[in-house]
N, C-alpha and C positions, 0 to 999 in steps of 0.2 A: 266680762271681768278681766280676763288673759287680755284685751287691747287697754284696759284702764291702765293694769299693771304696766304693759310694756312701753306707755305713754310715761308712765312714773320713771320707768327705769332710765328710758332716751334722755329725759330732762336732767337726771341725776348726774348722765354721764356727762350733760352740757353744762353743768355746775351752774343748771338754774337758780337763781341766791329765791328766789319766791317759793319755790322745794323746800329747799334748804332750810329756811327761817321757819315755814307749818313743820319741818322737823324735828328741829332742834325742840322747839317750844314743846312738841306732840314728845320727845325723850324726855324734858324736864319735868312736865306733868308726869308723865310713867315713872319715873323713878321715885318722884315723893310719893305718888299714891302705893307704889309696893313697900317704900321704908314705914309709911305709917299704918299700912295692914300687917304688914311682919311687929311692929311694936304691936298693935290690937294683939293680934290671933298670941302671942308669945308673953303676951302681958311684960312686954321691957320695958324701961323710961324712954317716953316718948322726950326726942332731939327735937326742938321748935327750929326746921327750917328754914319756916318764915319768916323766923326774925335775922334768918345769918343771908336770906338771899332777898330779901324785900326791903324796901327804901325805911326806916325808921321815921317819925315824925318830928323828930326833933334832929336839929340841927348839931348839937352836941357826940348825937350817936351816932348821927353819919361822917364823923369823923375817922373812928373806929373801922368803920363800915362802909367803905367809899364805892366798893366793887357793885353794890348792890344800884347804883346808877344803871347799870345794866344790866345785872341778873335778873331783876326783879320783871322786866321786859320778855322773858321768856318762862315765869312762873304762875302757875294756875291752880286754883283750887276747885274743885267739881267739873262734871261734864259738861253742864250746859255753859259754863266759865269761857271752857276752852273752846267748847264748837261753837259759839258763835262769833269770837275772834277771831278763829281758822277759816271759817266760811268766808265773812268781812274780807280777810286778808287774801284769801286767794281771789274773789269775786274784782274785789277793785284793783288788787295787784297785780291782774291781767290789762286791767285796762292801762293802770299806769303805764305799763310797759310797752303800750303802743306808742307813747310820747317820749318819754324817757329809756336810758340806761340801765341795765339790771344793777349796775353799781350805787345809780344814784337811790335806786328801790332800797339796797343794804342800808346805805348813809341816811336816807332819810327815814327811814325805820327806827336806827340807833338817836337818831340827832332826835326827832318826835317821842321818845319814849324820856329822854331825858327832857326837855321840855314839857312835857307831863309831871314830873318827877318836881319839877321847880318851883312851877305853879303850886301842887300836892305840900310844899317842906312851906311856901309864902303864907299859902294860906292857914296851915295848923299851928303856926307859929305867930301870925298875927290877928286874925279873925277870931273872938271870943266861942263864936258858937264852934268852931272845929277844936280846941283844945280843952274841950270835954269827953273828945271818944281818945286822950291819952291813956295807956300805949298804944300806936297803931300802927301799922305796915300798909304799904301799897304795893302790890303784883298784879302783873294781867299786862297785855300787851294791848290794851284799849286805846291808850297814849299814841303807841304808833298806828295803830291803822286808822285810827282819825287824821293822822299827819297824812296817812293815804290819801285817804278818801277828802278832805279839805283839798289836796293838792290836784289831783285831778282835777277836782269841778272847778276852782278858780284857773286852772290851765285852761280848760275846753268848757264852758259854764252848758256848752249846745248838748253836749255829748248825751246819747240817751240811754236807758239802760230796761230792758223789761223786768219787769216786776210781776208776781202771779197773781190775778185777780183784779190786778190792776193795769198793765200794758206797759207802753214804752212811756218814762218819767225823765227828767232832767235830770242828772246827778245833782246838778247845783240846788235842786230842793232836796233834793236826799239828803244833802249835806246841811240846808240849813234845818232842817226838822230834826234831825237827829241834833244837830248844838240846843236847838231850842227845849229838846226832853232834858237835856244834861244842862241846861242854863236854868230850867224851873224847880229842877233837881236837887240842888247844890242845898237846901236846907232838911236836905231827906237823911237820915240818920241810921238808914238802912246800908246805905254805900256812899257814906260823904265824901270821902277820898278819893271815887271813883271818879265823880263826876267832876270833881275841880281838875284831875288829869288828865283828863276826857277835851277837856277845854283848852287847854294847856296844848294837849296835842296837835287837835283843830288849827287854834293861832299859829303853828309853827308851819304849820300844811299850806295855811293862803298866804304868808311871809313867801315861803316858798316859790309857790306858784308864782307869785307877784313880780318875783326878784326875777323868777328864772325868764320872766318875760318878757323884761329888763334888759337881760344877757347875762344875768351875775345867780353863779350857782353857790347858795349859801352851803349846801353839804360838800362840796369840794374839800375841808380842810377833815372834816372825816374820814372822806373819801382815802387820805394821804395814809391816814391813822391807821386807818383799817390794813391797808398796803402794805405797810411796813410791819405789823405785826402778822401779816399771811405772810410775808418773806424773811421774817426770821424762824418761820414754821419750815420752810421750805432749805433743801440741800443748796450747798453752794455749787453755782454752774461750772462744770470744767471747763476749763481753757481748752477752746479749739484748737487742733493743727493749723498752720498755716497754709493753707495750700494758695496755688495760684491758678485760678479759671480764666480761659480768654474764651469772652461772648462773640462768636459766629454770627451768631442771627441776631442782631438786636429790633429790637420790636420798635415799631414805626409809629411815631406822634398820632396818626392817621388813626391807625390802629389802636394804638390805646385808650383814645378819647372816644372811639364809639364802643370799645369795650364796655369802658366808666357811664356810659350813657345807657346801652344797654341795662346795665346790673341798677341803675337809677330806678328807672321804667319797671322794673319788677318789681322793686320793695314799691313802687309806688301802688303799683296794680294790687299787690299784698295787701296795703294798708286800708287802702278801698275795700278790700275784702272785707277787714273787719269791721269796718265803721258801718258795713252795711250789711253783715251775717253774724259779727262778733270773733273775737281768737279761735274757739270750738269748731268751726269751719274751716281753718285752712288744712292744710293738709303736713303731715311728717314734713315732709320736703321745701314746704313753705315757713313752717315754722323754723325752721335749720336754717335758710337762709337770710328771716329776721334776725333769727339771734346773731348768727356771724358778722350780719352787718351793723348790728348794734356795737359789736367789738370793736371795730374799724377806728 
């Protein structure tokens, strides 16, 4: 338990965004289920949430209500809701992160949940059979970890994944069995809005993939978004002193290039590691020097 934690803590301090987002979502959940036990146990007016932080179904009212493009991406209702998105999300968003960016992890989280969200507003607005569960809300972060999990498999279609009782599977069927429950779904009146998000997500995951194979990162202009609003979060930098250094030693072409070569050779050796053990095997010090070089 004390190495589960202290693995939590290291990542936290590396401002793992894959942490970060089972966090956020894992505060959001906690706080609505303690405001609507405090209303229970108190008998106060219950405040409907869901309708101020979940996508509305009509288009009218998400005018009003525009934030909810992405709040509703970090809200959950029940346990089994959230643990098996949190599970989903960390399962594949480890692997993502062998290929990708932890940046591009954030962007394409936020970009798939809104693409969820679009599909969710087309269809309850033009589909007869969905504007009969009028009023209704969509929450749950299903939207984005389909964009995960789409994006993976059409990136690496070989990549395998053990599964219990069953062994090592392709992602690329993982991914299309799972669109197939939510594509037979879509008339189920149990969670109708789920599953059109669900799909919605999916499409945005193999655009993704597709593009990024291409050369062209469709989250890039997120990416900026996100940036700019962490840096008006952020103090402004003080202006340096000027000083003046004169380099003695400057380091020799020779040298630099088998440096760059060497530091090559180990993420490469790393990456090997986990396509043949999984991320759960490397070590502190190996996962430190992925992440750093993902930065680069």
């Amino acid at each position: 338990m004390g190495t589960f934690i202290d693995n939590i803590k290291y990542r936290l301090k590396q401002r793992d965004i894959l942490v970060w987002l089972i966090i956020i979502n894992l505060a959001v959940f906690l706080i609505l289920a303690v405001l609507k036990l405090a209303a229970t146990l108190f008998m106060l007016p219950s405040l409907d949430l869901v309708a101020l932080i979940g996508v509305p179904d009509r288009l009218a009212a998400l005018l009003y209500r525009p934030w909810t493009l992405i709040t509703y991406m970090f809200a959950h209702q029940g346990v089994l809701h959230i643990l098996f998105n949190m599970l989903m999300l960390f399962w594949f968003g480890q692997l993502f992160l062998t290929y990708f960016s932890p940046k591009n992890l954030g962007s394409l989280y936020v970009l798939g949940g809104i693409s969820g969200a679009a599909f969710y507003l087309l269809a309850f607005n033009i589909i007869p059979f969905y504007r009969e569960f009028h009023p209704s809300f969509l929450i749950g972060a299903s939207a984005s970890v389909m964009a995960v999990i789409f994006a993976v498999a059409f990136y690496n279609p070989n990549q395998k994944v053990g599964l219990i009782l069953i062994g090592p599977v392709k992602i690329i069927y993982i991914a299309i069995f799972l669109f197939i429950i939510d594509f037979v779904s879509l008339g189920d009146s149990s969670n109708p809005g789920g599953h059109v998000a669900h799909i919605g997500g999916a499409a945005l995951g193999y655009i993704y993939a597709k593009q990024y194979l291409k050369g062209k990162d469709i989250t890039r202009w997120i990416s900026r978004i996100i940036d700019r609003i962490t840096n008006l979060a952020k103090p402004g930098p003080k202006k340096p002193k000027m000083k003046v250094k004169y380099n003695t030693d400057k380091q020799k072409d020779y040298d630099y290039n088998k440096r760059k070569n060497q530091e090559v050779q180990e993420i490469d050796a790393i990456l090997d590691k986990i396509k043949k053990s999984g991320y759960s095997s490397l070590s502190e010090n190996e996962k430190k020097r992925l992440f750093d070089a993902s930065k680069k």
